[in-house]
C-alpha positions in Angstrom: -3.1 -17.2 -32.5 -6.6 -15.5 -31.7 -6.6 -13.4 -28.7 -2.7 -14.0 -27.5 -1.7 -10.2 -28.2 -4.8 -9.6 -25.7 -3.1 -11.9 -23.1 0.4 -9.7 -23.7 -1.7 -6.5 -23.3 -3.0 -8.1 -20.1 0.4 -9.2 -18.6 2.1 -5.9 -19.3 -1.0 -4.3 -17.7 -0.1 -6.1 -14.9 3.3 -5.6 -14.6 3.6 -2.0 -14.6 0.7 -1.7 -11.7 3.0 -3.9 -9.8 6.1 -1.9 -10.9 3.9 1.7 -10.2 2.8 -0.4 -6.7 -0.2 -0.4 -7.8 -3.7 -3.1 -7.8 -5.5 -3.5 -11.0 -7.5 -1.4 -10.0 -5.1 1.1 -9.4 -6.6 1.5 -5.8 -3.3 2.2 -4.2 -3.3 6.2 -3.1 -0.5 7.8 -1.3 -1.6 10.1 1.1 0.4 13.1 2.1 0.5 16.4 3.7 0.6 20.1 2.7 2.0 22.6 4.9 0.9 25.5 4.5 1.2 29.3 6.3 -2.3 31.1 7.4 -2.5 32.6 3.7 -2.3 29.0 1.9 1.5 29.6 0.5 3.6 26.6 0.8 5.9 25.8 4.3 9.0 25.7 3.1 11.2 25.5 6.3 14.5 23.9 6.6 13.6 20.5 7.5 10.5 20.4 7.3 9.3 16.4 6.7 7.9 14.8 3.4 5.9 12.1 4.8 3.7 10.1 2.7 1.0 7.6 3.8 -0.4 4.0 2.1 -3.8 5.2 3.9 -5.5 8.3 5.1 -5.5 6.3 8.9 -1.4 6.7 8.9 -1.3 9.5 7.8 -3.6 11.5 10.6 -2.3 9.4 12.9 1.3 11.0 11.9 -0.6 14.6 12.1 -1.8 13.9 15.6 1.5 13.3 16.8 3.6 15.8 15.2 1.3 18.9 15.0 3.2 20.5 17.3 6.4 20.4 16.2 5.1 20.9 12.8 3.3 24.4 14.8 6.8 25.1 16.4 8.5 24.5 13.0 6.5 27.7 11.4 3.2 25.6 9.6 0.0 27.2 10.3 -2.4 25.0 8.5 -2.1 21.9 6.8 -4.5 20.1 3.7 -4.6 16.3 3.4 -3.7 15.6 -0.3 -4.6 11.9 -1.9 -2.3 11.4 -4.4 -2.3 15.0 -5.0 -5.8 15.8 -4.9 -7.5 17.7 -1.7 -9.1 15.1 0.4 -9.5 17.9 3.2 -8.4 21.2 4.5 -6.8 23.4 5.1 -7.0 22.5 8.7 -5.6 25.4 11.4 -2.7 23.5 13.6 -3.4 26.2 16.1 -5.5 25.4 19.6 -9.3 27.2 19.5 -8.8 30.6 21.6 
């Protein structure tokens, strides 16, 4: 049967984006944060959170209200990563003197 293996190609196709959670199109991005001290080195203070994001909106939202704890907690700056790639940053978590 003409073109049936193409149809199975398709399906499978398919089936992993869905397992993966992603569209056809593969437009599904995770959006996280990377915390970062003043000279760009990774956070990496006891409980610090792993948050990720289905869009950029949830995740500054999240930034907006936890900076300061995230301040408190020993980050400096922090880069907004989409799906691993720099979208922005580093951003200063410190008030303008």
């Amino acid at each position: 049967m003409p073109g049936s293996r193409s149809a199975r190609l398709v399906s499978l196709a398919a089936a992993t984006d869905e397992a993966r959670g992603t569209d056809e199109g593969g437009d599904e991005m995770t959006w996280t944060w990377q915390l970062e001290k003043t000279d760009g080195t990774a956070a990496t203070s006891r409980g610090l959170p792993k948050e990720s994001f289905g869009s950029q909106g949830d995740a500054e939202s999240w930034l907006g209200e936890n900076w300061r704890s995230l301040l408190e907690a020993g980050v400096d700056q922090v880069t907004l990563l989409d799906d691993g790639t720099p979208e922005y940053g580093p951003m200063s978590l410190h008030p303008a003197s």
